[in-house]
N, C-alpha and C positions, 0 to 999 in steps of 0.2 A: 504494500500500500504506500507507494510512494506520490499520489496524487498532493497531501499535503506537501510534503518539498516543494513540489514543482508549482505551486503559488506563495510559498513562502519565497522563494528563489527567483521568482518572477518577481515579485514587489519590490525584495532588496534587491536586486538589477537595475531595476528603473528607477528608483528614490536615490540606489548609489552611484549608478551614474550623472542621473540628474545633478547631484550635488559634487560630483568631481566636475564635470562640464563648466556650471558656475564657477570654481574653486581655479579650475586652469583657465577660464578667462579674466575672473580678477587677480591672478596672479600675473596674468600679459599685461593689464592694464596698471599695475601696482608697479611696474619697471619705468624706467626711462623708455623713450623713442629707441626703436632701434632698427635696424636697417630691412627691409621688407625682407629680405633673404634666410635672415635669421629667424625675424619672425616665425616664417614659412616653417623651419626645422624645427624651430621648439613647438610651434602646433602639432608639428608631425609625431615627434618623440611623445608630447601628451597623448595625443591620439592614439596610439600604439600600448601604452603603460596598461590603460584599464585593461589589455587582453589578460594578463598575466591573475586579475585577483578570479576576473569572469573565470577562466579555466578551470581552478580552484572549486569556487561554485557550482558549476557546471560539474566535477565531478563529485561532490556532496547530493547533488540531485540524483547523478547516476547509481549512485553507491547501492550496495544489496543492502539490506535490514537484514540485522540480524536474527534468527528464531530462537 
């Protein structure tokens, strides 16, 4: 009965990215100007980061229960 995970795991997905999203845009805007180029990479590198906790996640949803 893994039905509960996979809405628990669904909501902290979307409430925890929602607030990394915000969190890496005011952290762009909390910096000085910087050159569009750079920019461009530190979005990217943010962008990329959240895979590693989703995985995680993603594999607690998958997980067998134990009997």
């Amino acid at each position: 009965m893994r039905r509960w995970r996979t809405a628990v795991a669904g909501a902290a997905f979307a409430i925890g990215l929602f607030i990394y999203a915000i969190l890496a845009v005011a952290l762009l805007d909390f910096l000085p100007p910087l050159h569009w180029a750079l920019e461009g990479v530190i979005y990217l590198f943010l962008g990329l980061v959240w895979i590693f906790p989703a995985t995680s996640l993603l594999g607690w949803v998958a997980r067998r229960e134990e009997m």
